[in-house]
C-alpha positions in Angstrom: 0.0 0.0 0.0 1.3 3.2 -0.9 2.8 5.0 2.0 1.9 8.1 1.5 -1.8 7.6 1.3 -1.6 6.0 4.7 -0.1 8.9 6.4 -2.9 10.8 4.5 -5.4 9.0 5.6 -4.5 8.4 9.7 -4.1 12.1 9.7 -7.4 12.8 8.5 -8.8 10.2 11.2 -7.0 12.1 13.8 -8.5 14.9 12.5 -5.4 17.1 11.6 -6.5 19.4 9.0 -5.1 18.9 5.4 -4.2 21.6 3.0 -7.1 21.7 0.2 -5.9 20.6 -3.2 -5.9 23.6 -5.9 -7.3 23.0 -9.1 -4.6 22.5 -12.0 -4.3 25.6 -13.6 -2.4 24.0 -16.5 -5.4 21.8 -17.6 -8.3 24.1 -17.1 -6.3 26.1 -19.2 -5.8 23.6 -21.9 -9.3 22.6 -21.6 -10.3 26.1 -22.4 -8.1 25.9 -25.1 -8.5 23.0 -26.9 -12.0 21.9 -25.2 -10.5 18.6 -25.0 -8.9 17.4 -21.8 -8.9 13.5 -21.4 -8.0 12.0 -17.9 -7.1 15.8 -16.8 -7.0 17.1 -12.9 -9.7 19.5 -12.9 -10.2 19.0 -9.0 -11.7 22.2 -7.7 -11.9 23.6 -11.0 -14.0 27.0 -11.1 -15.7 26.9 -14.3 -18.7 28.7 -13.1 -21.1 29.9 -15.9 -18.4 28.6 -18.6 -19.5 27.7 -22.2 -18.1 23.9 -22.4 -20.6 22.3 -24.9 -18.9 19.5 -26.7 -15.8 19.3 -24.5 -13.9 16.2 -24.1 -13.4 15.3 -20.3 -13.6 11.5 -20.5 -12.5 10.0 -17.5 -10.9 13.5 -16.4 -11.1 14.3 -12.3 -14.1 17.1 -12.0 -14.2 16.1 -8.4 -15.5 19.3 -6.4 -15.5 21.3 -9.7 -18.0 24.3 -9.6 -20.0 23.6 -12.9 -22.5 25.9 -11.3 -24.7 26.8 -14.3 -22.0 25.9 -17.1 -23.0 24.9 -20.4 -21.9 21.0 -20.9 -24.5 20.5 -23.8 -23.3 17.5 -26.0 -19.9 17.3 -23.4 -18.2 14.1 -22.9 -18.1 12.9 -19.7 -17.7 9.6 -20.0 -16.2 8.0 -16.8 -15.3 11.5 -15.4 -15.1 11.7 -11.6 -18.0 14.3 -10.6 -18.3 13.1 -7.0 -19.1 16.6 -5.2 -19.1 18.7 -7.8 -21.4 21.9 -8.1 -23.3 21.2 -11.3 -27.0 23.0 -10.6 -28.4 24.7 -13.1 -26.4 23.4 -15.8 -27.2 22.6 -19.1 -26.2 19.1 -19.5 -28.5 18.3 -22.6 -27.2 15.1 -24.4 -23.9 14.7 -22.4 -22.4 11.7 -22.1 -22.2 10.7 -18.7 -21.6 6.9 -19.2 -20.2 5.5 -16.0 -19.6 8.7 -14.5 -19.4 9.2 -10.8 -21.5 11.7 -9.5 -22.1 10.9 -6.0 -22.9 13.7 -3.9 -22.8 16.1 -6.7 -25.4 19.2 -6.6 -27.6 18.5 -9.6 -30.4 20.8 -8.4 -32.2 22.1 -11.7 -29.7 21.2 -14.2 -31.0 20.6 -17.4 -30.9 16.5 -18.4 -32.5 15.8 -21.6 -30.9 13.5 -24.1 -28.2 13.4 -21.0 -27.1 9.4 -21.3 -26.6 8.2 -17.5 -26.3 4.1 -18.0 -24.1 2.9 -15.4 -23.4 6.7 -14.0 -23.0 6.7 -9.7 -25.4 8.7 -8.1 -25.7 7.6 -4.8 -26.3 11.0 -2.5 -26.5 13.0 -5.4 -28.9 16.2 -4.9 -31.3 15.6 -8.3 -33.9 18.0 -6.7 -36.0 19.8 -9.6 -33.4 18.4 -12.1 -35.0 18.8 -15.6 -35.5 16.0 -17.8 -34.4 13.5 -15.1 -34.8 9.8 -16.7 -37.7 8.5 -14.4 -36.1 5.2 -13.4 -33.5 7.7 -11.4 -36.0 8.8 -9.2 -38.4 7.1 -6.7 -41.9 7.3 -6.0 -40.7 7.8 -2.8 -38.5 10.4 -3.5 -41.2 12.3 -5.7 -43.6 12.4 -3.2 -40.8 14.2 -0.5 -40.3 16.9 -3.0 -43.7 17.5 -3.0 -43.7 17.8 0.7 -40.8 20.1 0.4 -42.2 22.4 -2.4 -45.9 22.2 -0.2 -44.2 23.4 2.9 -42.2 26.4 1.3 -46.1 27.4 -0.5 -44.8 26.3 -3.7 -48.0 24.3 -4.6 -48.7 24.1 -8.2 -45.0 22.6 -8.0 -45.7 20.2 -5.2 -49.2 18.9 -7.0 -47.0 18.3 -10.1 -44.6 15.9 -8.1 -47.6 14.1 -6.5 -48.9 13.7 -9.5 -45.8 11.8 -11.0 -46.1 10.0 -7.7 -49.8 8.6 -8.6 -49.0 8.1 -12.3 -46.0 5.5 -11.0 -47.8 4.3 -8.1 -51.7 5.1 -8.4 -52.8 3.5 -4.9 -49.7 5.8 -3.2 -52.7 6.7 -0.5 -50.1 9.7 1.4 -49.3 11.4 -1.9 -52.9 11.5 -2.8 -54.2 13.3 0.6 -51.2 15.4 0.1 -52.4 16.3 -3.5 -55.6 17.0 -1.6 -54.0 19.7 0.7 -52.1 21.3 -1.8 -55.6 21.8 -3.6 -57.0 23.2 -1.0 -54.9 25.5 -0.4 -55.2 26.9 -3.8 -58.9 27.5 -3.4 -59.8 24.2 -5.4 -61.8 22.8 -2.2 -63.8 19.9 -4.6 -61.0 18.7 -6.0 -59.5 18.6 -2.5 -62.4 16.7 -1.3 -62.5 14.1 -4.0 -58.8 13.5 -3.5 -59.7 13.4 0.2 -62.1 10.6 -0.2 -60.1 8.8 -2.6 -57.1 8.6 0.1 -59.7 7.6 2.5 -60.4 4.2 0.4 -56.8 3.7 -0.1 -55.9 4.0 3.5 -58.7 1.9 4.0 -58.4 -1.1 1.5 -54.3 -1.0 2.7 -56.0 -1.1 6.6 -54.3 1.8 7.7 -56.3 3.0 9.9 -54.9 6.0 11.0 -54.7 7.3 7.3 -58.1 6.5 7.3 -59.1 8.5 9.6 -57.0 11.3 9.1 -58.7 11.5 5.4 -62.1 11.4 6.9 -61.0 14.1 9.2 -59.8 16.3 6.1 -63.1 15.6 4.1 -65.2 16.0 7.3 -63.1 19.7 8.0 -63.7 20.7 4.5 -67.4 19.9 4.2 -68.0 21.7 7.9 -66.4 24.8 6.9 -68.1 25.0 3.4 -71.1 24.6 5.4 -70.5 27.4 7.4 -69.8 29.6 4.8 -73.0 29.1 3.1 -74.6 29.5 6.8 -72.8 33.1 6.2 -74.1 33.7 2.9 -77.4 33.3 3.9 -77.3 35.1 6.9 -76.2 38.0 4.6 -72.5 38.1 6.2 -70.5 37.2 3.2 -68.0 39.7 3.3 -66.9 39.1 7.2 -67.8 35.2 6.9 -65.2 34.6 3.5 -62.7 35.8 5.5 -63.3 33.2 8.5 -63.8 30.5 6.0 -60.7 31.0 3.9 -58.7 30.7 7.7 -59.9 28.0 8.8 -59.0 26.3 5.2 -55.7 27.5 5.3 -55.5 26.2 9.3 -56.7 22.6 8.2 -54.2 22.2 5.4 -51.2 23.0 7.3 -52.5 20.8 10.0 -52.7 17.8 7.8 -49.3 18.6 5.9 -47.4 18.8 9.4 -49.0 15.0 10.1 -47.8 13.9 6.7 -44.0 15.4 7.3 
């Protein structure tokens, strides 16, 4: 075993702080250059907004490289080491990331159509709102926790959109489906709330989860009680001061039931 690497590597378990690498100013530079750079060390490489489409890096080091918004369209990646690297909100259209090692990497937002990814490491990686992302990369699972996330910062036409990829993949996923219904209501679209409601409620049901169950019946029951009151209000002549109530209480109930599902 190379020596070196185990001194390296018992001072890092100690905890002894190591001097971070540079990137290699000599390769960016002949990447730049030549926009080719096979097997190159382009660890830590700032390359921030950079126009790289149709570069060569097969099998280069990219490790912690800050891609942030770099255009890689139609690059060669091919067996490049991305582990860690900053690629969000590029434009990786029809790369070729073959075998590429992108664990950890940030690949929030970039663009991935036509991107080829057979056999490409991703364990880790951070694929949130990625565009184009071949579906097989993502779960149902992890779908339906982006919806949570976009539903909790208010984001709710987004966070409908990934329950409804959930439910295409998985149409009996019972907690995406009352989550669908919450983010409904809380854009005002109180029927189709309910009927998601009551949909979950049979799901939950027929998978006898009981709880679910009874939370959906909860939601439906909330719903239909504070329509109710509204058209008590309308009635009564006390619209104006009885919308505002109503719309509260809606908003009250759907962050009740989205805490639960978190």
């Amino acid at each position: 075993m190379n020596s070196k690497l185990v001194s390296l590597g018992l001072l890092a378990a100690l905890g002894v702080a190591l001097p971070a690498r540079s990137e290699n100013l000599e390769h960016v530079q002949r990447l730049l250059a030549n926009r080719q750079c096979q097997q190159c060390d382009l660890h830590r490489a700032g390359l921030v907004f950079t126009n790289l489409s149709g570069v060569d890096v097969s099998r280069s080091d990219l490790s912690l490289a800050n891609l942030n918004r770099a255009n890689l369209q139609g690059a060669n990646l091919q067996g490049a080491n991305l582990q860690g690297a900053v690629l969000s909100y590029a434009n990786l259209g029809g790369a070729d990331l073959r075998g590429a090692d992108l664990r950890g990497a940030d690949l929030r937002e970039a663009y991935l159509y036509g991107a080829n990814l057979t056999g490409a490491l991703l364990d880790g990686a951070n694929l949130w709102r990625a565009i184009g992302l071949p579906e097989n990369l993502v779960s149902v699972e992890q779908l339906y926790l982006w919806g949570l996330a976009e539903a909790q910062r208010g984001n709710f036409p987004d966070a409908i959109q990934y329950f409804n990829q959930s439910l295409s993949r998985q149409p009996d996923f019972s907690s995406a489906m009352l989550a669908r219904g919450i983010a409904r209501l809380q854009l005002g679209d109180e029927a189709g709330a309910m009927e998601d409601g009551r949909q979950a409620q049979q799901m939950f049901l027929a998978q006898g989860n009981i709880p679910g169950q009874q939370l959906s019946e909860r939601f439906v029951t909330g719903i239909e009680q504070v329509l109710a009151a509204e058209e008590r209000e309308r009635r009564a002549q006390r619209r104006s001061n009885g919308v505002g109530n109503v719309v509260s209480a809606l908003g009250g109930l759907a962050s009740l039931f989205l805490r639960f599902l978190l």
